[in-house]
Backbone bond lengths (Angstrom), bond angles and torsions (degrees), N, CA, C in turn:
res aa  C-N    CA-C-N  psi(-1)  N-CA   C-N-CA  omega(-1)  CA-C   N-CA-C  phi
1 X - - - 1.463 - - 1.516 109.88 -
2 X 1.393 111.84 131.54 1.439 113.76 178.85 1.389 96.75 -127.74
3 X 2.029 88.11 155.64 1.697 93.08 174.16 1.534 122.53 -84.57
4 X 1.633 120.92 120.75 1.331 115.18 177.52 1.615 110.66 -48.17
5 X 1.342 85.14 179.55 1.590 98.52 178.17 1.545 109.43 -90.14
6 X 1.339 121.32 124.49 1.341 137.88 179.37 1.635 105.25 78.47
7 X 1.312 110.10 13.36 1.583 100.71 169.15 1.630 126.41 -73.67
8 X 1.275 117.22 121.70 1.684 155.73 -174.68 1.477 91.17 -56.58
9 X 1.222 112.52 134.27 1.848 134.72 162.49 1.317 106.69 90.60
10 X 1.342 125.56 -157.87 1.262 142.94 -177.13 1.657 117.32 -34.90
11 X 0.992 105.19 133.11 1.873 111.65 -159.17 1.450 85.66 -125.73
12 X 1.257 120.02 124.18 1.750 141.97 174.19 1.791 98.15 -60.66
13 X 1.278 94.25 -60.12 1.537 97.78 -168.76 1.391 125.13 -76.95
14 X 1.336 117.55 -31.81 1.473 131.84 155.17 1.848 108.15 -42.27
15 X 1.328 114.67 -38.36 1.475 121.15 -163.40 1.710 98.07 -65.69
16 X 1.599 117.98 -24.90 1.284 112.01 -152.69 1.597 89.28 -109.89
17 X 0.863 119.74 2.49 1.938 120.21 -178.46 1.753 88.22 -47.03
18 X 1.288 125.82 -123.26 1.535 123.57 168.51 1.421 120.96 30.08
19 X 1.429 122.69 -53.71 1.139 142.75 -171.39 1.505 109.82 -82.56
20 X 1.344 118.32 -45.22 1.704 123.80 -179.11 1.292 93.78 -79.63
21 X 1.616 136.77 -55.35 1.493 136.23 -141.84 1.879 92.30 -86.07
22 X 1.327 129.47 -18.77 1.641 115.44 155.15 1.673 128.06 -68.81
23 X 1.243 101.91 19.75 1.127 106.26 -179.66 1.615 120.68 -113.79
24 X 1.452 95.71 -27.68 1.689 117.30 -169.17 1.799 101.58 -62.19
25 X 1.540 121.13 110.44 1.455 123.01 169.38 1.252 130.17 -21.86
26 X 1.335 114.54 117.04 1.651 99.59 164.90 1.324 128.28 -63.18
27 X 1.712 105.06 121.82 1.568 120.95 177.70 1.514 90.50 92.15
28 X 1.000 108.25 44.91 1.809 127.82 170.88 1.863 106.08 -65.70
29 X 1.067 114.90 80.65 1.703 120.69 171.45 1.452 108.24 -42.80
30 X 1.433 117.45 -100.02 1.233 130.07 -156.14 1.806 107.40 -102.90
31 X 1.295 117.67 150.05 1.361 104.97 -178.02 1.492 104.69 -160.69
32 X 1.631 128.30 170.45 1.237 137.27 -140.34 1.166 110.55 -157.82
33 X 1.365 126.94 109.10 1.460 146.51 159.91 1.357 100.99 -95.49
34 X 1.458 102.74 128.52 1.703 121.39 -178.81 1.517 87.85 -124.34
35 X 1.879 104.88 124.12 1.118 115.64 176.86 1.474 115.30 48.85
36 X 1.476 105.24 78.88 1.515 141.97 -133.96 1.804 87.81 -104.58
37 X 1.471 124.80 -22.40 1.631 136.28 -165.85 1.779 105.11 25.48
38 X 1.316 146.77 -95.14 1.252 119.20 -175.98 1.463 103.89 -125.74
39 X 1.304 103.11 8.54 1.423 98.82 156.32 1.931 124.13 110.89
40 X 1.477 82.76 8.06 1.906 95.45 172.58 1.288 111.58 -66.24
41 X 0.481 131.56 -73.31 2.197 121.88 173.53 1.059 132.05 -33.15
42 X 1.650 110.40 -38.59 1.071 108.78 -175.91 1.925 110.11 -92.76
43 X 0.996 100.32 -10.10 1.913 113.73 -177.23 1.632 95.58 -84.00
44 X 1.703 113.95 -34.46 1.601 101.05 170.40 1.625 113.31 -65.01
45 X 1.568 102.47 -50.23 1.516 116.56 163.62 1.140 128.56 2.83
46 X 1.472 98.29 -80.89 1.333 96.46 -168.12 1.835 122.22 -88.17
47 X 1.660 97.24 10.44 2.040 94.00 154.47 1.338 121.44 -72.11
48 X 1.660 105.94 9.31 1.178 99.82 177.04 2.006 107.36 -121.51
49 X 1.093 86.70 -18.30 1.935 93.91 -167.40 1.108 88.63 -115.17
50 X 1.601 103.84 162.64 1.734 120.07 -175.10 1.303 86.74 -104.55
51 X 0.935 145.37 27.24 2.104 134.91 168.51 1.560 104.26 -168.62
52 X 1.065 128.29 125.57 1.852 104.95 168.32 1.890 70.97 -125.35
53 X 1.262 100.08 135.06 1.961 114.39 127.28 1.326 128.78 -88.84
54 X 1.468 109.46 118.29 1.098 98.08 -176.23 1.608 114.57 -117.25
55 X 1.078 116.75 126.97 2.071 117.01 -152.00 1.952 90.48 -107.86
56 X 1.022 87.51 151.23 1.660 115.69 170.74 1.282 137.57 -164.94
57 X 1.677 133.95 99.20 1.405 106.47 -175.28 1.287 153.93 -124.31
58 X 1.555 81.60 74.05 1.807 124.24 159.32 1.654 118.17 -96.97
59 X 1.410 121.73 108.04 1.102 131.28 -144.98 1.987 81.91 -80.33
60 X 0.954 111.43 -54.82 1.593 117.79 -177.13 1.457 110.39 -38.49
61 X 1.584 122.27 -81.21 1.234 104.96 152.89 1.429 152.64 -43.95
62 X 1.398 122.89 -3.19 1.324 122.34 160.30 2.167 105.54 -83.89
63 X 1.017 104.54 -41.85 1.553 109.46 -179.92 1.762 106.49 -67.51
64 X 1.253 116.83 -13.16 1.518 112.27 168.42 1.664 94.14 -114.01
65 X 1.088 142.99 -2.56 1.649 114.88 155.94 1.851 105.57 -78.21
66 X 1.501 130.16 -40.05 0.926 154.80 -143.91 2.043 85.73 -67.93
67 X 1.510 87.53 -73.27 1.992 96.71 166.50 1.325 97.83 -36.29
68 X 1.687 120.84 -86.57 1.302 108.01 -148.14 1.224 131.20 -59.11
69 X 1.251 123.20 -16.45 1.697 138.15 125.78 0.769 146.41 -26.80
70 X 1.497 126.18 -12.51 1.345 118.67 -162.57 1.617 104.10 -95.68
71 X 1.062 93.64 134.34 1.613 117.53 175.15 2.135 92.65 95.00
72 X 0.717 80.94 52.25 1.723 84.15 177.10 1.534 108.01 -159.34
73 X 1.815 107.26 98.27 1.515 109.69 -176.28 1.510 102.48 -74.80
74 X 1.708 111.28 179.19 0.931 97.16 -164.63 2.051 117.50 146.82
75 X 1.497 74.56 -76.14 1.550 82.12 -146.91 1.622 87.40 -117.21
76 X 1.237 118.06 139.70 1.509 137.83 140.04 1.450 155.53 -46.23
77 X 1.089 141.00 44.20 1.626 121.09 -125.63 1.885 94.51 -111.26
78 X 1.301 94.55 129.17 1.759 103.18 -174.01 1.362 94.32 -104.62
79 X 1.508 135.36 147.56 1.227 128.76 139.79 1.635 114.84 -82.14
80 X 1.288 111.94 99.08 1.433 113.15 179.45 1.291 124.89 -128.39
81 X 1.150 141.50 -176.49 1.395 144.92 156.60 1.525 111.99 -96.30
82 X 1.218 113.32 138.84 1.650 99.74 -179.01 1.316 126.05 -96.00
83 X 1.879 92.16 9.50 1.552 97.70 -156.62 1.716 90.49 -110.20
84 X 1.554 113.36 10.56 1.497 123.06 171.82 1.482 113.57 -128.62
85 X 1.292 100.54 11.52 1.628 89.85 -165.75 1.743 97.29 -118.34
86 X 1.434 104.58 152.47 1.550 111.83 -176.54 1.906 118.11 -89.91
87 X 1.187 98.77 92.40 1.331 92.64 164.80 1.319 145.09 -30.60
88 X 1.784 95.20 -48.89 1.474 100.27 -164.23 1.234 105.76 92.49
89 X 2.284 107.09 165.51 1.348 78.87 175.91 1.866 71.86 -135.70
90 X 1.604 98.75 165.62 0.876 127.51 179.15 1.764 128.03 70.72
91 X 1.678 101.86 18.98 1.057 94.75 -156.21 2.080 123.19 -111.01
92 X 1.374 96.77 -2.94 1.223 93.61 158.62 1.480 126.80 -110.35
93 X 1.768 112.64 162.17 1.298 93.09 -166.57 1.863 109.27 -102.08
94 X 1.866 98.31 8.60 1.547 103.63 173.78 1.353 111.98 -156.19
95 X 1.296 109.26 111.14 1.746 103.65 175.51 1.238 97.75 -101.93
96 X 1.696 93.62 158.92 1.741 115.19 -177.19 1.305 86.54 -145.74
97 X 1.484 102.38 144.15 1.487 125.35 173.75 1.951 102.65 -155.80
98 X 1.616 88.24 85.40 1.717 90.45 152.34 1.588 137.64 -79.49
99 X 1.299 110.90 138.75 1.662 99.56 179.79 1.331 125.30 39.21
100 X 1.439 116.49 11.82 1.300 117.16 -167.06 1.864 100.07 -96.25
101 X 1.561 102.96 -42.85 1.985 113.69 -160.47 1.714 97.71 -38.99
102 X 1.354 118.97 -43.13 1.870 109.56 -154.46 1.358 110.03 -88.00
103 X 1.764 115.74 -5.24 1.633 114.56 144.65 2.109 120.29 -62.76
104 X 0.863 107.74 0.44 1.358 98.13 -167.96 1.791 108.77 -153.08
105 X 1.347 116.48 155.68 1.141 130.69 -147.38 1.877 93.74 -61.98
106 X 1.002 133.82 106.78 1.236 144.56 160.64 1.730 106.52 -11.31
107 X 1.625 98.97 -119.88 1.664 97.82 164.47 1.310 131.39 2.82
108 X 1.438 112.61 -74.85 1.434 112.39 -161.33 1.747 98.14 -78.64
109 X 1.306 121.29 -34.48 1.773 116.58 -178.37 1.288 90.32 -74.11
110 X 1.299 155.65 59.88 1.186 118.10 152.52 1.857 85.08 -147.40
111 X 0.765 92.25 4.06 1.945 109.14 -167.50 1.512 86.58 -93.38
112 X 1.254 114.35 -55.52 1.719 122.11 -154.26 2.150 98.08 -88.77
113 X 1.771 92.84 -21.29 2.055 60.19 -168.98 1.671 76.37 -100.70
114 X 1.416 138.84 5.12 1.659 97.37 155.12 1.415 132.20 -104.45
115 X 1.775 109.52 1.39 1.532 97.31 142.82 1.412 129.05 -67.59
116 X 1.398 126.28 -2.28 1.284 125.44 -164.16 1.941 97.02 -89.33
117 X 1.061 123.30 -31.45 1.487 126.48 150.06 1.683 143.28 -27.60
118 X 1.267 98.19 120.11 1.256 87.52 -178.60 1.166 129.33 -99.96
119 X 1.543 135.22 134.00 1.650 134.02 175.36 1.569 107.11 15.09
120 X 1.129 129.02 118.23 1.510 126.28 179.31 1.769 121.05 80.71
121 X 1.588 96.99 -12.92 1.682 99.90 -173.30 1.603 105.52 -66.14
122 X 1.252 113.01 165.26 1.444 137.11 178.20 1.879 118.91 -113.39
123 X 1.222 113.41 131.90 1.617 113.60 176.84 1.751 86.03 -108.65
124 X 0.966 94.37 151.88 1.394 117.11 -176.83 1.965 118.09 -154.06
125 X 1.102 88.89 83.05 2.372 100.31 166.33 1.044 109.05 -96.82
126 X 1.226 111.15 147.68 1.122 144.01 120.83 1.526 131.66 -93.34
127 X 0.935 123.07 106.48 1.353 143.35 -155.07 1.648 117.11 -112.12
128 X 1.349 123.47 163.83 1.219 142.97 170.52 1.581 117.50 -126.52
129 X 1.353 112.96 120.82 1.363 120.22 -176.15 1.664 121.51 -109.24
130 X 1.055 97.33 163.68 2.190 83.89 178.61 1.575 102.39 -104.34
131 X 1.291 116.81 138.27 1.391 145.28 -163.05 1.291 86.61 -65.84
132 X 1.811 133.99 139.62 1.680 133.18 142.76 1.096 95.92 -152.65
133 X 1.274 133.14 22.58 1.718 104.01 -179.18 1.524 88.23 -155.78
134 X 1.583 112.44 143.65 1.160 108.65 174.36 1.981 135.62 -71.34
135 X 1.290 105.87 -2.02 1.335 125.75 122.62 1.857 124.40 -15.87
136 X 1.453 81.22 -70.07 1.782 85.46 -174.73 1.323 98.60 -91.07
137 X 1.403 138.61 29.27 1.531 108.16 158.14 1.485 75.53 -141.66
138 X 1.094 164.17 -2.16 1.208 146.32 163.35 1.949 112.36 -27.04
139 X 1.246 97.23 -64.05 1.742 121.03 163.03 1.714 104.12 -16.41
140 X 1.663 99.99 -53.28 2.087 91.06 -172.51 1.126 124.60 -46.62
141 X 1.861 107.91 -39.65 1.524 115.94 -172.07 1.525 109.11 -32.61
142 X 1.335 111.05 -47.36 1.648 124.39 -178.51 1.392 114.35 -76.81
143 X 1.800 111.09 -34.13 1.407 108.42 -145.92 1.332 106.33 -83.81
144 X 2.137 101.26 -26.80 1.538 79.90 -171.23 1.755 123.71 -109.62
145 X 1.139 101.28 -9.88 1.786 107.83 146.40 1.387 123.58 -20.02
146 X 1.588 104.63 -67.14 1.139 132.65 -165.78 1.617 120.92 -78.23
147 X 1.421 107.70 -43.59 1.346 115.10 157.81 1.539 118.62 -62.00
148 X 1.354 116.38 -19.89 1.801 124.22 167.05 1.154 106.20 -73.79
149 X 1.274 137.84 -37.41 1.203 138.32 -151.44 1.787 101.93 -85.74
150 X 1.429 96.11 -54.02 1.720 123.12 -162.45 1.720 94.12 -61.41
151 X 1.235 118.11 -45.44 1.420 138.05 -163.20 2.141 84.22 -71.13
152 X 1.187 105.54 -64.26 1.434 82.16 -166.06 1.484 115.31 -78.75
153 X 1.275 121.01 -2.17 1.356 109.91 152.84 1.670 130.97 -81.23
154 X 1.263 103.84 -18.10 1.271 96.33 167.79 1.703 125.40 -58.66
155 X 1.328 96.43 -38.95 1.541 131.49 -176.52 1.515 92.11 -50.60
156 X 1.295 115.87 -78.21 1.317 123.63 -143.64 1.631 81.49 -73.99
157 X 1.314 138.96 -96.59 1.293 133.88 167.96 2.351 119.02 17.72
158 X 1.369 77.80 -56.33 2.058 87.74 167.34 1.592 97.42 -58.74
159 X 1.318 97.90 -71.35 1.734 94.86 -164.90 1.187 137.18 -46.50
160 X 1.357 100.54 -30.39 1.962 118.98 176.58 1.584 109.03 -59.72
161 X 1.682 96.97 -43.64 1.870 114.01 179.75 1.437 98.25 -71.39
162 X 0.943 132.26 -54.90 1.752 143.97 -179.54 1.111 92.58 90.91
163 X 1.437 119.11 80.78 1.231 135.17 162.82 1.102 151.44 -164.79
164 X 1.411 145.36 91.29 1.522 143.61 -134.86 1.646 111.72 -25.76
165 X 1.662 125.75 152.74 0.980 123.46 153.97 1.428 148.44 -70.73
166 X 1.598 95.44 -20.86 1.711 105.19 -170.84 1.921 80.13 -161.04
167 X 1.701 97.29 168.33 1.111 121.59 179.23 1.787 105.31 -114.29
168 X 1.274 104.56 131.25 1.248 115.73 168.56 1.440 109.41 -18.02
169 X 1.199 136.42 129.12 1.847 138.84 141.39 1.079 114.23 -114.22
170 X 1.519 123.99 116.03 1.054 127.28 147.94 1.384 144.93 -78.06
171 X 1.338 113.70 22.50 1.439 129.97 -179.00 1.623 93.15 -73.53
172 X 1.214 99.05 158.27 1.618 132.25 167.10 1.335 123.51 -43.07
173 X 1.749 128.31 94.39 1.567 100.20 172.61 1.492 116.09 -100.17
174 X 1.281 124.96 141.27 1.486 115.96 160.53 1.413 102.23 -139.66
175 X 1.860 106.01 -176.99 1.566 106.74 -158.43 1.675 95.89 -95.00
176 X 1.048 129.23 161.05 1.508 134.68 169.74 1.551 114.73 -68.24
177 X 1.116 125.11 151.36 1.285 129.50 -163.36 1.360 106.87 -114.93
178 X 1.347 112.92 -43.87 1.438 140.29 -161.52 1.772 102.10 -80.87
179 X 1.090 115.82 115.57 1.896 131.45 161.80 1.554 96.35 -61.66
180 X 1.781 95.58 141.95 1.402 99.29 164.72 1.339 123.03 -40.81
181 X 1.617 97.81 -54.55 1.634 130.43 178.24 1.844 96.81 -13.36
182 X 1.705 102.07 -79.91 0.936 110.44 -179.75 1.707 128.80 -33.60
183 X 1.288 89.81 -73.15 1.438 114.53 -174.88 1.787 110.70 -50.50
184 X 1.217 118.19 -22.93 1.506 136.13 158.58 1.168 89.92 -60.50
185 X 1.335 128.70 -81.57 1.993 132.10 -145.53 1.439 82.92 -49.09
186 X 1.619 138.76 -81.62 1.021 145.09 -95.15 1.857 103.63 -104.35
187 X 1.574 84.90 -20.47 1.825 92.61 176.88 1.874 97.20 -97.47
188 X 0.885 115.41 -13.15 1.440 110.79 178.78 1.567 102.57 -91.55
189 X 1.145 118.13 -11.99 1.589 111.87 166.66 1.539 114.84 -69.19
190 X 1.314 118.31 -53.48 1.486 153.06 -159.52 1.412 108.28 -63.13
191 X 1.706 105.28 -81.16 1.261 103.18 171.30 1.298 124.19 -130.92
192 X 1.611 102.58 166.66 1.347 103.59 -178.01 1.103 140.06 -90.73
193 X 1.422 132.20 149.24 1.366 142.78 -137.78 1.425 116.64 13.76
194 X 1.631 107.69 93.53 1.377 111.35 -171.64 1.086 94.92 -129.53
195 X 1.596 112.90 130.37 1.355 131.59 -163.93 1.520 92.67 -91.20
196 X 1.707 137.76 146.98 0.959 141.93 138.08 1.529 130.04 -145.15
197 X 1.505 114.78 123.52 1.330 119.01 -172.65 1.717 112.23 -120.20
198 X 1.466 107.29 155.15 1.395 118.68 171.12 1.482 101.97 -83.78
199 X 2.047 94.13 149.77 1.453 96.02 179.27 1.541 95.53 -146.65
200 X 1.254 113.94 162.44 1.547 123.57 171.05 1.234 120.34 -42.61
201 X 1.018 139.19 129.28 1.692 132.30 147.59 1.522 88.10 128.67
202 X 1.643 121.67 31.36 1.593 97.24 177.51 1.577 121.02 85.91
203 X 1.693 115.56 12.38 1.551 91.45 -154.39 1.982 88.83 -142.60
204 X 1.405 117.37 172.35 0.942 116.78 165.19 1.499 110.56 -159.10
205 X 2.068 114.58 152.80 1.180 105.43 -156.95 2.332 92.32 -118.35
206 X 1.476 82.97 142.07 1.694 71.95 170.03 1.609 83.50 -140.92
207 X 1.729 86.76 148.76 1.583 113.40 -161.63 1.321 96.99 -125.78
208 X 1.832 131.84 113.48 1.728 121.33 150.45 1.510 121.48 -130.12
209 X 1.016 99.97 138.01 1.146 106.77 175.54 1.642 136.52 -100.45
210 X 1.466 109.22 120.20 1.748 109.20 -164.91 1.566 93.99 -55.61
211 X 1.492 103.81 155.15 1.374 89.13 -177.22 1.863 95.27 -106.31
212 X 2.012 114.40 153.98 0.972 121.37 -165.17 1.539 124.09 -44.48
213 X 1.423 132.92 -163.86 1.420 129.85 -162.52 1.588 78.60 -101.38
214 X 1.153 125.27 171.35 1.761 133.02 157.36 1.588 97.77 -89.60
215 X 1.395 106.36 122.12 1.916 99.02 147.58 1.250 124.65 -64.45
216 X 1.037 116.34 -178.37 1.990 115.35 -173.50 1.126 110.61 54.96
């Protein structure tokens, strides 16, 4: 299950903000939202980093993170493609990529945003996988109760405030192609010691870390 575009209440990926942003280094310089959508992650982001860029390329959603930003330093927002645009190498000290990895070529994005790291930097997804094993839907028993529940409290919670739940996104949705299965083999090829676990709501997080510079 993915979230449409401009869908009202409970946000899957919003739920895991908390969860990615304990990860970001202390004295975190520069940092990286891949597929940035209007710009909630990366506006938490940067209370933690002195720069986030945050890239997306949906021109609509960068011009409504750009608004909801304004007057809030910080943050960067490119309308780009990531599959044309130059990273660099070594140069942030935290990438984040929500829901974004199963738009784009697996392998090579995951090759390119952790050379783009620097000595000590962190990659940080949240991801979407395609369901085949009862493994991967075991998770609903919980997920989708709970996502009913969460969803109508968010709802009712807006209304009391009198005030929308979510902001329009017009970014791109499609379904994931890629099995955890996979997406395990292929990041365990790549890099090293990369933590990745399944989580409720459809989603999964893989965590690596460049390892530091050597002194001497």
């Amino acid at each position: 299950m993915l979230d449409g575009p401009g869908r009202p209440g409970f946000n899957h990926n919003d739920f895991y903000h908390r969860y990615l942003l304990r990860r970001v280094p202390p004295g975190c310089g520069r940092a990286l939202d891949v597929g940035c959508g209007t710009g909630v992650f990366a506006r938490r982001l940067a209370s933690r980093a002195s720069a986030v860029d945050a890239l997306d390329r949906s021109a609509e959603v960068i011009e409504t993170a750009r608004t909801l930003s304004a007057g809030r330093p910080g943050v960067r927002y490119l309308h780009v493609d990531l599959a044309a645009h130059d990273l660099g190498e070594g140069r942030y000290d935290y990438i984040a990529a929500l829901a974004s990895l199963h738009h784009l070529p697996l392998t090579e994005t995951i090759s390119r945003l952790y050379r783009a790291l620097a000595p000590g930097g962190v990659l940080a997804v949240l991801g979407c996988y395609r369901q085949v094993t009862f493994a991967d839907r075991l998770p609903d028993v919980v997920a989708v109760p709970t996502n009913l529940v969460a969803d109508v409290a968010v709802r009712l919670a807006a209304r009391v405030r009198g005030r929308a739940t979510s902001v329009v996104d017009a970014a791109p949705v499609s379904e994931p192609r890629t099995t955890l299965a996979e997406i395990r083999r292929t990041a365990e090829l790549l890099l090293p010691a990369v933590v990745i676990r399944r989580h409720l709501f459809w989603r999964y997080s893989l965590f690596a870390r460049r390892p530091a510079a050597r002194s001497g």
